[in-house]
Structures are given as C-alpha cells and as structure tokens.
C-alpha positions as CSV (number, residue, x, y, z in Angstrom):
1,X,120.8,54.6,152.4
2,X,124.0,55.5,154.3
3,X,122.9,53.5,157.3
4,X,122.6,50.3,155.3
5,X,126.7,51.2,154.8
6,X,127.3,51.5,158.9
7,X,127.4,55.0,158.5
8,X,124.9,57.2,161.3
9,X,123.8,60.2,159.5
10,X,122.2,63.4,161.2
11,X,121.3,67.0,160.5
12,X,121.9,69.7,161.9
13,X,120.1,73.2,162.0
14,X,123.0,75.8,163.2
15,X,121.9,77.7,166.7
16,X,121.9,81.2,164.7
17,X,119.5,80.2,162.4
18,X,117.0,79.0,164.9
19,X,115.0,82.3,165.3
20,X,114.3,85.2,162.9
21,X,116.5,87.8,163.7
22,X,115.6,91.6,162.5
23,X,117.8,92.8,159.6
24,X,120.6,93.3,159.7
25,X,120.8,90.7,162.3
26,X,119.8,88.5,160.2
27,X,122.4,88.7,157.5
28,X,125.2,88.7,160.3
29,X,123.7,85.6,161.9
30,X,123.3,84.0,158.2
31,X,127.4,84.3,157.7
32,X,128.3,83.7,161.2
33,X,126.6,80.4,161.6
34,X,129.4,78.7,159.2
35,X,132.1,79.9,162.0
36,X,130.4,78.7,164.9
37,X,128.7,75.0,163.7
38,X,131.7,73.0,164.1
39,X,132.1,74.3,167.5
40,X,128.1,72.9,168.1
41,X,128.6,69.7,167.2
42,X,129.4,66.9,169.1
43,X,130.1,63.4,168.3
44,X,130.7,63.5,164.6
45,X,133.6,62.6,162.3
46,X,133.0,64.1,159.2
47,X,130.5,67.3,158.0
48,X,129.1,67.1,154.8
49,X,127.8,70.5,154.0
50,X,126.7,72.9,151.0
51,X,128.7,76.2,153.6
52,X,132.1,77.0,152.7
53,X,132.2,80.3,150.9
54,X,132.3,82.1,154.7
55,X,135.2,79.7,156.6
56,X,133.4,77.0,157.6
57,X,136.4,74.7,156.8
58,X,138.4,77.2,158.5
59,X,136.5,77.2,161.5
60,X,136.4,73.1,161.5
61,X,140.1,72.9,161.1
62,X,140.7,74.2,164.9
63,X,139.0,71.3,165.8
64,X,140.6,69.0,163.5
65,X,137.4,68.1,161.6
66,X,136.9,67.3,158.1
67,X,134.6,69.0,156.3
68,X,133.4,68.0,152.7
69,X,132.0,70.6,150.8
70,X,129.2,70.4,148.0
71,X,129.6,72.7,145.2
72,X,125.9,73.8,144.4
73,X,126.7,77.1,143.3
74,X,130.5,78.2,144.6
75,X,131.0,78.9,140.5
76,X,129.2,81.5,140.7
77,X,129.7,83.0,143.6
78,X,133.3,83.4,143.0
79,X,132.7,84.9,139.6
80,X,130.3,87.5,141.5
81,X,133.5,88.0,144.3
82,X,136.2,90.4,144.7
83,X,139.5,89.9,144.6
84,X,139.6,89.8,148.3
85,X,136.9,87.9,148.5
86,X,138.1,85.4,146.2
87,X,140.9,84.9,148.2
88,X,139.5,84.5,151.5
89,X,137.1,82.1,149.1
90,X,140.1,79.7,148.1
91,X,141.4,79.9,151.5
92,X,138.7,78.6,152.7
93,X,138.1,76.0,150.6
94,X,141.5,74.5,150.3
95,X,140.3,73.6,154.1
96,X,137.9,71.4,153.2
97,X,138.9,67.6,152.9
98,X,137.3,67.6,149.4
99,X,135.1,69.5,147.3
100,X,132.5,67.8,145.7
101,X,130.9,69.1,142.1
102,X,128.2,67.6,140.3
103,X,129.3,67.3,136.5
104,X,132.4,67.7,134.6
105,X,131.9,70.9,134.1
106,X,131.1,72.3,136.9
107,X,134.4,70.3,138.4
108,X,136.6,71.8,135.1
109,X,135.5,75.5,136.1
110,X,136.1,75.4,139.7
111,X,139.6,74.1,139.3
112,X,140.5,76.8,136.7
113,X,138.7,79.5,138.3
114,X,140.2,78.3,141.8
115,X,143.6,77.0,141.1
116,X,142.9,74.6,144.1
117,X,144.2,70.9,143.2
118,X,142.4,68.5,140.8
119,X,142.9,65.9,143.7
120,X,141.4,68.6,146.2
121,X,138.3,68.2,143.8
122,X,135.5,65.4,143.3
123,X,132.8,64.8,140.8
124,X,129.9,62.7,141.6
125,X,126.8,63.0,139.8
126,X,124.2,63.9,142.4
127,X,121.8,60.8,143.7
128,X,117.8,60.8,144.1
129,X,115.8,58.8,146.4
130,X,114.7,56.5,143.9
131,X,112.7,54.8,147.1
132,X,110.1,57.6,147.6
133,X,110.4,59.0,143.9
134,X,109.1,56.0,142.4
135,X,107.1,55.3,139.0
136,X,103.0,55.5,139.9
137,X,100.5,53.3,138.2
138,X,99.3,55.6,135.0
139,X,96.4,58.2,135.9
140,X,93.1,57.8,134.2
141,X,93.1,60.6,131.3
142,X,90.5,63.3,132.2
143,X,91.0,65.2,129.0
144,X,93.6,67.4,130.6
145,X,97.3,67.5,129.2
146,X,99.6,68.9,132.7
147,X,103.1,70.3,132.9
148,X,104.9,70.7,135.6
149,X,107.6,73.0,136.5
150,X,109.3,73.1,140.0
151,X,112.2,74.8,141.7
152,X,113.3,78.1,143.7
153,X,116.6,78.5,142.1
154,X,116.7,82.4,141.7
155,X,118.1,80.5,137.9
156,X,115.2,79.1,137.2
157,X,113.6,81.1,133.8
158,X,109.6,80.9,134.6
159,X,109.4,83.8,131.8
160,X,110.7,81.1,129.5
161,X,108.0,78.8,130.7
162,X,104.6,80.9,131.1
163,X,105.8,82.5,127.9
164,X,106.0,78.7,126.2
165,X,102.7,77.2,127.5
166,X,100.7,80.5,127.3
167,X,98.9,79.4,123.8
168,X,98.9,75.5,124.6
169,X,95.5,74.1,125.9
170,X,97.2,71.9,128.8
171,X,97.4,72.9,132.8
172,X,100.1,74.3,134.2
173,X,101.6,74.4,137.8
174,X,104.3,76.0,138.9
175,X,106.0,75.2,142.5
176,X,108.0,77.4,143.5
177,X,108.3,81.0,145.6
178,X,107.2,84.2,144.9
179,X,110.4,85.9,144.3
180,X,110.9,83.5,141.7
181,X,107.9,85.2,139.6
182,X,108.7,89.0,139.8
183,X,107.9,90.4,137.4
184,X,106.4,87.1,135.1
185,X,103.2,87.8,133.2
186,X,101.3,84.3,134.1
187,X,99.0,82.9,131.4
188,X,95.8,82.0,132.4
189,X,96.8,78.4,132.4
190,X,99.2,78.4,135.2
191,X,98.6,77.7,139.1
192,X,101.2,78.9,141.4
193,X,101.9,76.3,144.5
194,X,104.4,76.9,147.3
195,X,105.6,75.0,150.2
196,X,104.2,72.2,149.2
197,X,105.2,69.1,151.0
198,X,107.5,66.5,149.5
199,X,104.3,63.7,149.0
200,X,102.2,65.8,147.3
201,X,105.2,66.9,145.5
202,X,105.4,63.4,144.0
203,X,101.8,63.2,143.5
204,X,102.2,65.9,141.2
205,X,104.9,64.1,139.5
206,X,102.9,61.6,139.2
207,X,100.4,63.6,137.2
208,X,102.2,65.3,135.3
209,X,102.7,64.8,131.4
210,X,105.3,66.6,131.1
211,X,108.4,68.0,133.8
212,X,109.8,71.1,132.6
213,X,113.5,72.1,134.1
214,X,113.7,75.7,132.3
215,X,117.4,77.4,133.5
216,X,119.0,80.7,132.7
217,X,121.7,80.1,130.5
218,X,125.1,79.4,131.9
219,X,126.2,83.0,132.5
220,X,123.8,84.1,134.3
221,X,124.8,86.0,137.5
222,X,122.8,84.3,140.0
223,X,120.8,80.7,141.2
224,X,123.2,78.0,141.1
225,X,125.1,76.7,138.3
226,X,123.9,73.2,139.5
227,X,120.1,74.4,139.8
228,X,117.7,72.2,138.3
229,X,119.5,68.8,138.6
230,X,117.1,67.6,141.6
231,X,113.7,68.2,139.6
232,X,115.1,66.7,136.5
233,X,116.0,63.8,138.1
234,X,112.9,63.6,140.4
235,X,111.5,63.9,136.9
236,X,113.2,61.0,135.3
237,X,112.7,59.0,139.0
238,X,109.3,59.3,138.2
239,X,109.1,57.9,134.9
240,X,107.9,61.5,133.5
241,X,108.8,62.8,129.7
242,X,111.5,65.8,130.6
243,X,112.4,69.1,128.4
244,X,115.0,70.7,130.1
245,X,117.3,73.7,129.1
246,X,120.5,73.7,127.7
247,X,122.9,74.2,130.3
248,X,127.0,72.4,130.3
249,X,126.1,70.8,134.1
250,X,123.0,68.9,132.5
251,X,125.4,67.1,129.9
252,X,126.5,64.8,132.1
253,X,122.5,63.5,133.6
254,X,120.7,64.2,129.9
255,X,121.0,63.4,126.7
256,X,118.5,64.8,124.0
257,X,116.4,62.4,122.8
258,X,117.1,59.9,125.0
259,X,116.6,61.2,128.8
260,X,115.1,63.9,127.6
261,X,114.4,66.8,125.2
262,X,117.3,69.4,125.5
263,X,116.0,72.9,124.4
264,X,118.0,76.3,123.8
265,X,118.1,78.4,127.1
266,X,115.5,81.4,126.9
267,X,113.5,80.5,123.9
268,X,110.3,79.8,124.3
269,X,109.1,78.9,120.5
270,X,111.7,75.8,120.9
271,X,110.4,75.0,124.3
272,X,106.5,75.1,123.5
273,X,107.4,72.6,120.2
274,X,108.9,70.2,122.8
275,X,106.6,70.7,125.1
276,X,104.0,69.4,122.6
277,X,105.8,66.8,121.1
C-alpha cells in the first residue's frame, strides 16, 4: 500500500539473527541485534519496528535516525521489569520518534505506567491486508460445522478453546505452535496445524464457520497485551462470524453483537453457547 503513497518500504532480517547460534549465544545475539541494526542499514530514513525494550532507539540516535516503535506487548513487559530495567526501558523509549499502540487502552496504560509524554505516544488501530484477506465465494456444506482458532501468542488460552468445543459435533483446527499447547488435553475434534503458509491460511478462513480469538484475561503475565487483534481482523476481513474474548484492547475493533460475540475470558460454558449460536 505504502508505495502507492511514494513511500519504498523494505525489511530487514538483523545479521545476528541470521544463523542459529547455541545457547546462550543465542539469547545474547537475540538482545544484541536491537544495538547493532541501525548501524546495518543503509539508505533509509525512518525504521518502523516492534524492538525497543533493549535500546534500539538508543542505538539509532548516534546515527541520527528515527525510529518508530510498535507497542505489541511493551505493557507487559514493563509490568514483568525491574526497577532498573524499567528505567533503562523508558530511556529507551523516550528515543524513539513515536510510539505507536493499538487501542485506547493499550495507549492509556503505557503513558501511566511510563510517564513518557502523551504527545510521545500514538494510537492507530492496526490495519489488515484487506487485498489478500478477501471474502471467498461460500463453500458447498458437506455436513461439517468448522472453527477455527489461530495464533502463537504465548496469551492465547487453547485450554479455553478445546475445553469449549470438546462436546460440540463440529471440526476443529487449531494453528498454532506446540508450546502453545503444553499441557492442553485436545478433544478428539481438534487438528493441530503449524507453519502453515499465509494462502492456505486464508483458505482456512475461508472454510471456517466460525473464528475463535480466545485470550488470557488482561493480567496475564505473558503473550502480548495486543495478541489476537491480527486473527480477529483476518477474521472479520474474511467475512467469518467471530467470538472473541473479553479483553480492554479489543474494545476499540469489536463490539458484541455487532463485529462479533464478546465472551468472558477463561470460561468455556459462555464460549461453547456462542460458539453454537
């Protein structure tokens, strides 16, 4: 879209994260990379990134380069932090050019839990390709009712989910990672699928009856507190009936009853009656 605008857009994979490194190798290279990126790049005027929390701003700023930062899970992370952490966190990002969040909420907390700015701080509801995640002719009905629940947020509550469909005669898939399962007792109902690419992705979209977005609830410790808002929207992109959890960044993308059915976080009686309806 951006080049329509005049604007050339690229990505970039960081040079430490090229090659699996042995532990703890690894996790140094994984924090490093934010320090050395913006001394990789050539050529470019502004870095839009989701790094922040280790200096890349910081690091950017001795090259005069503005870096715009997406909040997709900071919140959390600085409620996880230390003090000293948190300091080296707002240091960090009051580099940045802006922040961006992706509700009200999510903006409200950040600023209070920060103390950076409400100018130093941007909401903008986050956007979908509405090109490729387009509405598919309906499917001919085989007698089968599917839900579909996707994502690899470490929020994401599949417990919820398997828990909900377990006595419901409809097919399940779940895309996601195994990490995401530890631990979940899976119905007989439910197919696991991972690293499946983005078309078949929105074939199964297409297919689906029903898109489930189950979260933890707002509290919880770790995921993002902005998990979830790409599937629901891939969802509602696809013309697909949604239930989603209750959680306060989906207030501003979903309203029950209308974009979807809204359902209390970690309950899987209300879940399973919205499912069916």
């Amino acid at each position: 879209y951006l080049a329509e605008h005049g604007i050339e857009v690229r990505y970039y994979d960081p040079l430490l994260k090229r090659r699996r490194l042995p532990q703890p190798f690894e996790r140094v290279a994984w924090n490093m990379r934010e320090l050395t990126i913006p001394f990789e790049l050539r050529g470019v005027d502004v870095v839009f990134t989701p790094l922040g929390a280790v200096g890349l701003p910081l690091a950017a700023g001795l090259r005069r380069l503005p870096v715009v930062v997406m909040n997709f899970g900071l919140n959390l992370i600085w409620r996880r932090a230390s003090p000293a952490r948190r300091r080296w966190l707002r240091r960090s990002l009051g580099a940045a050019a802006r922040v961006i969040c992706f509700g009200e909420a999510q903006t409200d907390e950040f600023v209070e839990l920060t103390g950076l700015p409400p100018e130093h701080v941007a909401t903008l509801l986050i956007p979908i390709d509405d090109r490729f995640f387009t509405p598919a002719a309906p499917r001919a009905p085989d007698g089968t009712t599917r839900v579909l629940a996707v994502g690899k947020d470490l929020a994401r509550d599949y417990a919820t989910v398997a828990a909900a469909v377990e006595p419901l005669d409809v097919s399940v898939d779940f895309v996601t990672l195994p990490r995401n399962l530890e631990g979940v007792r899976l119905p007989s109902n439910v197919t696991v699928l991972t690293n499946v690419p983005s078309t078949e992705l929105r074939d199964l979209y297409a297919r689906a009856d029903c898109v489930v977005v189950a979260q933890r609830r707002d509290e919880f410790a770790y995921g993002s507190e902005g998990g979830g808002l790409t599937t629901l929207l891939e969802g509602m992109a696809m013309e697909r009936p949604v239930v989603a959890t209750e959680r306060a960044i989906f207030r501003d993308y979903v309203d029950d009853g209308v974009e979807g059915l809204v359902v209390p976080a970690e309950d899987p009686a209300a879940m399973r009656a919205a499912i069916e309806r």
